[in-house]
N, CA and C of each residue as an Amber inpcrd file, in Angstrom:
protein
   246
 -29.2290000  19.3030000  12.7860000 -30.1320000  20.3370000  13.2790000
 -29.3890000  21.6650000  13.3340000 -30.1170000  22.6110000  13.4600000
 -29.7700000  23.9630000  14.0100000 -29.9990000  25.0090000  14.4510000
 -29.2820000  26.1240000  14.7920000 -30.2320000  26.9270000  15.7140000
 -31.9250000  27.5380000  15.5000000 -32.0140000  27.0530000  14.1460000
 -33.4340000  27.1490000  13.6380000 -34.7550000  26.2760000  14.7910000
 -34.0340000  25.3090000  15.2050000 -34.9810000  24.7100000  16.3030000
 -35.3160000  25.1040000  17.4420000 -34.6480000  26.7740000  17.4520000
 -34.8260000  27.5910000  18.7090000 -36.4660000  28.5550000  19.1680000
 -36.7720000  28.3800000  17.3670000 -37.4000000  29.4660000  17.0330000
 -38.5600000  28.4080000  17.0830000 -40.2520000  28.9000000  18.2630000
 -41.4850000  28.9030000  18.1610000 -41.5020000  27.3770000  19.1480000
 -40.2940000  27.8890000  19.9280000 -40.2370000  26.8480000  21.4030000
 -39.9190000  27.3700000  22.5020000 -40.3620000  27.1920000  23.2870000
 -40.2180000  27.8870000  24.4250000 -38.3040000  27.4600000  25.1860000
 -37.5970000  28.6160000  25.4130000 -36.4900000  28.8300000  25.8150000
 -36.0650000  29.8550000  26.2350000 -35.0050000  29.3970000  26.7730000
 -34.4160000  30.2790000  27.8560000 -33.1030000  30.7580000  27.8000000
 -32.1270000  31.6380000  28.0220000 -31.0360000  32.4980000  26.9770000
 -30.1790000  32.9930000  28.0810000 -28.7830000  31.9890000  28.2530000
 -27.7070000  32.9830000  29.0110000 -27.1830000  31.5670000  30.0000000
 -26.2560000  32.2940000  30.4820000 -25.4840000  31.3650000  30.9790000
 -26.3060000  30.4040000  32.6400000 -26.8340000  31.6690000  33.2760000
 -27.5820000  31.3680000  34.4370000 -28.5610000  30.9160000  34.0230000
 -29.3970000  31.3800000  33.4270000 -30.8030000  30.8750000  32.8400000
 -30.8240000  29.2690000  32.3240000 -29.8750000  29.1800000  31.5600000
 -29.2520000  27.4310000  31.0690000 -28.8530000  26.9430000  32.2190000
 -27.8260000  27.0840000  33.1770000 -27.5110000  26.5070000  34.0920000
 -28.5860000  25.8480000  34.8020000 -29.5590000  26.9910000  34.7470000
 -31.1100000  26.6510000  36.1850000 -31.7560000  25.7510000  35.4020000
 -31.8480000  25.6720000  34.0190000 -33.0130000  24.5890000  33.5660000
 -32.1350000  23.1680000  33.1170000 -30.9980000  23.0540000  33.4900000
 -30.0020000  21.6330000  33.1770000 -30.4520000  21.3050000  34.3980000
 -30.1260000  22.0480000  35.4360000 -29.8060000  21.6400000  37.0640000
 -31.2490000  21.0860000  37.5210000 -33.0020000  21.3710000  36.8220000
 -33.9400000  21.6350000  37.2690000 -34.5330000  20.2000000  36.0110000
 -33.6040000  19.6540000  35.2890000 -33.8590000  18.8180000  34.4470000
 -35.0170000  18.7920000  33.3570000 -34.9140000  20.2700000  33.3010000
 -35.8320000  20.6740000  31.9570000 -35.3710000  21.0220000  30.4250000
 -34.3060000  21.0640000  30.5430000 -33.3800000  21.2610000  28.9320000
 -33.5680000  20.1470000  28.1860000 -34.0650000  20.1720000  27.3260000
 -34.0940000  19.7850000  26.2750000 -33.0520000  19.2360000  25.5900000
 -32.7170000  20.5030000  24.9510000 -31.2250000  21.0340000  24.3390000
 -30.3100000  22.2640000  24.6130000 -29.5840000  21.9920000  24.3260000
 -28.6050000  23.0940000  24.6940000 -27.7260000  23.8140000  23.6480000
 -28.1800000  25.0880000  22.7180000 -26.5500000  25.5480000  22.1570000
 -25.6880000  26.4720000  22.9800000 -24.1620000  26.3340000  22.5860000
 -23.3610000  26.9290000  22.8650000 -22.8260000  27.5970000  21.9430000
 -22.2870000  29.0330000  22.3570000 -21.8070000  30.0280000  21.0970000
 -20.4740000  29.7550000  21.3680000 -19.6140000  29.7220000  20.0510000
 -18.1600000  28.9110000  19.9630000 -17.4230000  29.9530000  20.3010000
 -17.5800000  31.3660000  20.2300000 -16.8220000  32.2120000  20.2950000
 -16.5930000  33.2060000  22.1670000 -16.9970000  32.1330000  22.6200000
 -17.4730000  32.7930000  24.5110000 -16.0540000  31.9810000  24.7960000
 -16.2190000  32.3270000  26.0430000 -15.2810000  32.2970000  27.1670000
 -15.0290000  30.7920000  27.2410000 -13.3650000  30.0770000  27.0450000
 -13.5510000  28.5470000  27.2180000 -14.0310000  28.1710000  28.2830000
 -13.8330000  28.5460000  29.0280000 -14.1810000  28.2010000  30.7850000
 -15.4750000  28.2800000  31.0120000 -16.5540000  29.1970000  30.1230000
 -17.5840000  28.6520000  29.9200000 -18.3240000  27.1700000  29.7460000
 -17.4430000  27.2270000  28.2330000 -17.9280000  26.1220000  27.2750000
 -17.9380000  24.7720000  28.7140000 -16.4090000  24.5050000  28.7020000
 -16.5870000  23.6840000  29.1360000 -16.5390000  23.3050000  30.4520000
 -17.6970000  23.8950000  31.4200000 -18.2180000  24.2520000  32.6410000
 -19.4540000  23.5550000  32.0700000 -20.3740000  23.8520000  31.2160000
 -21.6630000  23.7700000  30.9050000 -21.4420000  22.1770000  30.0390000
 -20.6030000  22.0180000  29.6640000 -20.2070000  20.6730000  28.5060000
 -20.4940000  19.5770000  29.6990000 -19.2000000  19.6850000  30.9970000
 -19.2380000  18.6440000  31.4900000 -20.6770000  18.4710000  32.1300000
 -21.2850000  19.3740000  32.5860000 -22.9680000  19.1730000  33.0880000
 -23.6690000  18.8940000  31.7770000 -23.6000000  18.9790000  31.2050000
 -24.4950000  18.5980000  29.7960000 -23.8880000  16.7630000  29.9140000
 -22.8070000  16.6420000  29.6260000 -22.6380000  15.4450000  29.5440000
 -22.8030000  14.2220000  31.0790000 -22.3730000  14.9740000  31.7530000
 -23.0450000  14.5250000  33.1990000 -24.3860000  13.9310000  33.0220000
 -25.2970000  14.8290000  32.8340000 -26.9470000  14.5580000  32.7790000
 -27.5050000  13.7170000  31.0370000 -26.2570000  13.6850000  30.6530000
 -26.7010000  13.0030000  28.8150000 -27.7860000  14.0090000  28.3190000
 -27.6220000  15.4110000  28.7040000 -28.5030000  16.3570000  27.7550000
 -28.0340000  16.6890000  26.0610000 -28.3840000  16.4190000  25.0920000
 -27.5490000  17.1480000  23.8080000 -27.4500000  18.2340000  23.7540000
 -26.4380000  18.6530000  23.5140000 -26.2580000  20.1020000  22.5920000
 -25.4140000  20.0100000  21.1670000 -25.4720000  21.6100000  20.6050000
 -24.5590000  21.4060000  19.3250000 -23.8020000  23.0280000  19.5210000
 -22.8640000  23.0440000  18.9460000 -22.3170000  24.6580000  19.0760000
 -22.8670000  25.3120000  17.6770000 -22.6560000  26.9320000  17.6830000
 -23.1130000  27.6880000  17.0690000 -21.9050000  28.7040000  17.0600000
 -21.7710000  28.5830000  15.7690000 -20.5830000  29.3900000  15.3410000
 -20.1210000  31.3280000  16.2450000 -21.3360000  31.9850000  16.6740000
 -21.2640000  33.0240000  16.5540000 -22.0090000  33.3160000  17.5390000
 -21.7960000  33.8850000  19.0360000 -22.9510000  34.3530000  19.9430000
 -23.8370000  35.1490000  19.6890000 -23.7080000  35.9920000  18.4740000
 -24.4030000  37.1350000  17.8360000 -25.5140000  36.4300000  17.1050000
 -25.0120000  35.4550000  16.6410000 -26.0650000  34.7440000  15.9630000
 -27.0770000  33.8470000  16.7480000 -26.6010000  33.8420000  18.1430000
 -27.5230000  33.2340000  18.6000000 -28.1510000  33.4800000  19.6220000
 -27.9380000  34.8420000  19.4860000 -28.8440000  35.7350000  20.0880000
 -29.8180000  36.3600000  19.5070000 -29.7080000  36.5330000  18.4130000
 -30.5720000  36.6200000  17.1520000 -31.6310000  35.2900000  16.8510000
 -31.1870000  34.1990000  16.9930000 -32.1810000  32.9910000  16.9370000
 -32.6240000  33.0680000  17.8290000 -32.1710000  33.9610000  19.1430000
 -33.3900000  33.8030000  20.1460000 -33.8040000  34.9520000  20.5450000
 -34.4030000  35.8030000  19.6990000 -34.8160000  36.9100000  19.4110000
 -34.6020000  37.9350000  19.8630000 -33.2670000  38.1730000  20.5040000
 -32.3830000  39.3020000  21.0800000 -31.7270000  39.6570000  20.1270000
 -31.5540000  41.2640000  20.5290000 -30.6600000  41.7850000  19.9050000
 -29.3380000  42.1050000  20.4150000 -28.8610000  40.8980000  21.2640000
 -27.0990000  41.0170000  22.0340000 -26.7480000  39.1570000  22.0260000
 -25.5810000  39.2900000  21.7580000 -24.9630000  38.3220000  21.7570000
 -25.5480000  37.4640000  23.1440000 -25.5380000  36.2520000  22.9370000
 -26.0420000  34.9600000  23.7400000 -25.0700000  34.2480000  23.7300000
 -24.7460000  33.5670000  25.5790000 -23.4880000  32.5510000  25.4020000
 -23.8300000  31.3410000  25.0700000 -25.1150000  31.0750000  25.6930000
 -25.9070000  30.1310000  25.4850000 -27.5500000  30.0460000  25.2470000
 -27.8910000  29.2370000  24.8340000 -29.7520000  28.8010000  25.2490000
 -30.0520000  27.6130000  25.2550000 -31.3100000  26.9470000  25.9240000
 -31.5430000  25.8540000  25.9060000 -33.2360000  26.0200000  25.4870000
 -33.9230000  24.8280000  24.9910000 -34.6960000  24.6600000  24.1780000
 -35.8220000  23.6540000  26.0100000 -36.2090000  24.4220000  26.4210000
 -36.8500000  23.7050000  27.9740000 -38.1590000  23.1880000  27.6020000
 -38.7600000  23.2690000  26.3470000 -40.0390000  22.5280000  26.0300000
 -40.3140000  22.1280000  24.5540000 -40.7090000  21.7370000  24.1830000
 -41.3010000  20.7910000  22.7180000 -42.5690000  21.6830000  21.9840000
């Protein structure tokens, strides 16, 4: 898959915003941009894996802020509905 599955689903974009819909058990999915803060990554990894949510990384926060129709870099998004 890829960040193409972001697009014409309802989601949500950023580090707090992901945090609230893991914690609220609505994520779906989760990407992470490879190029953010490690202490990010893997802050959000071990709660992802905690709860058995998937995610996949994404090479470029720019780019995936762009898949989610911003025009500024994104650390993260999650995919909260089908």
């Amino acid at each position: 898959m890829s960040i193409e599955e972001l697009r014409n689903k309802k989601i949500v974009v950023g580090k707090r915003e992901t945090e609230r819909a893991i914690k609220k058990n609505i994520a779906k999915k989760v990407f992470l941009a490879r190029d953010v803060d490690e202490e990010v990554q893997k802050e959000l990894i071990g709660i992802l894996k905690e709860r058995e949510i998937p995610w996949e990384y994404v090479p470029l926060a720019k780019d995936l802020g762009l898949a989610c129709g911003i025009e500024i870099e994104a650390s993260c998004a999650a995919i909260v509905e089908d």
